[in-house]
C-alpha positions, 0 to 999 in steps of 0.5 A, a space after each residue: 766737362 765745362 767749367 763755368 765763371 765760378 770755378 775760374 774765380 776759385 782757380 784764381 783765388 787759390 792762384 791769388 791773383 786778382 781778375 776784373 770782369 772782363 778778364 774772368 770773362 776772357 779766361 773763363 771762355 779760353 779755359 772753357 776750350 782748353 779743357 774741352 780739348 783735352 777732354 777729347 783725349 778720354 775718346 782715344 782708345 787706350 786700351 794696350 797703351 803702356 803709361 809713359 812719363 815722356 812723350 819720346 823716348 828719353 836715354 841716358 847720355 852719361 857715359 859709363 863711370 872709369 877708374 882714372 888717375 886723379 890730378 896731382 894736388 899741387 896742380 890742382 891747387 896751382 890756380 887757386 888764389 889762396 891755399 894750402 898744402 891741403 885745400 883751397 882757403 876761403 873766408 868764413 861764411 858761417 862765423 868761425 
């Protein structure tokens, strides 16, 4: 596929971005190979090659979920600059 200075200058249209000649020039050359590089990728056989959404495999590193004695509320509560017996107090952000 190539891509000519036309499709560069839409590309940079819907990008809003504004190119002189020299730069439409310079990107549309840079694209042009970056493009053809990765159309060397359909020349790959692929056939049996299950898609992947990661390059490497990624898992999960969160440790299982344990039922586990809370923090008592007043220890909680014992750094907090301004509270109550229930929460935390804080200035109204919404209005009252």
């Amino acid at each position: 596929m190539s891509l000519s200075r036309t499709d560069v200058e839409k590309v940079a249209l819907l990008a809003r971005l504004r190119l002189t000649d020299a730069e439409l020039k310079t990107i549309t050359g840079q694209l042009a190979q970056i493009v053809g590089y990765v159309d060397q990728l359909s020349e790959v056989n692929t056939e049996g090659v299950e898609p992947m959404a990661h390059a490497i495999e990624v898992a999960n590193v969160f440790r299982d979920d344990r039922v586990a004695p809370s923090l008592p509320r007043e220890e909680a509560l014992a750094n907090a600059p301004n509270h109550d017996d229930r929460g935390y107090l804080v200035p109204a952000v919404l209005g009252e």
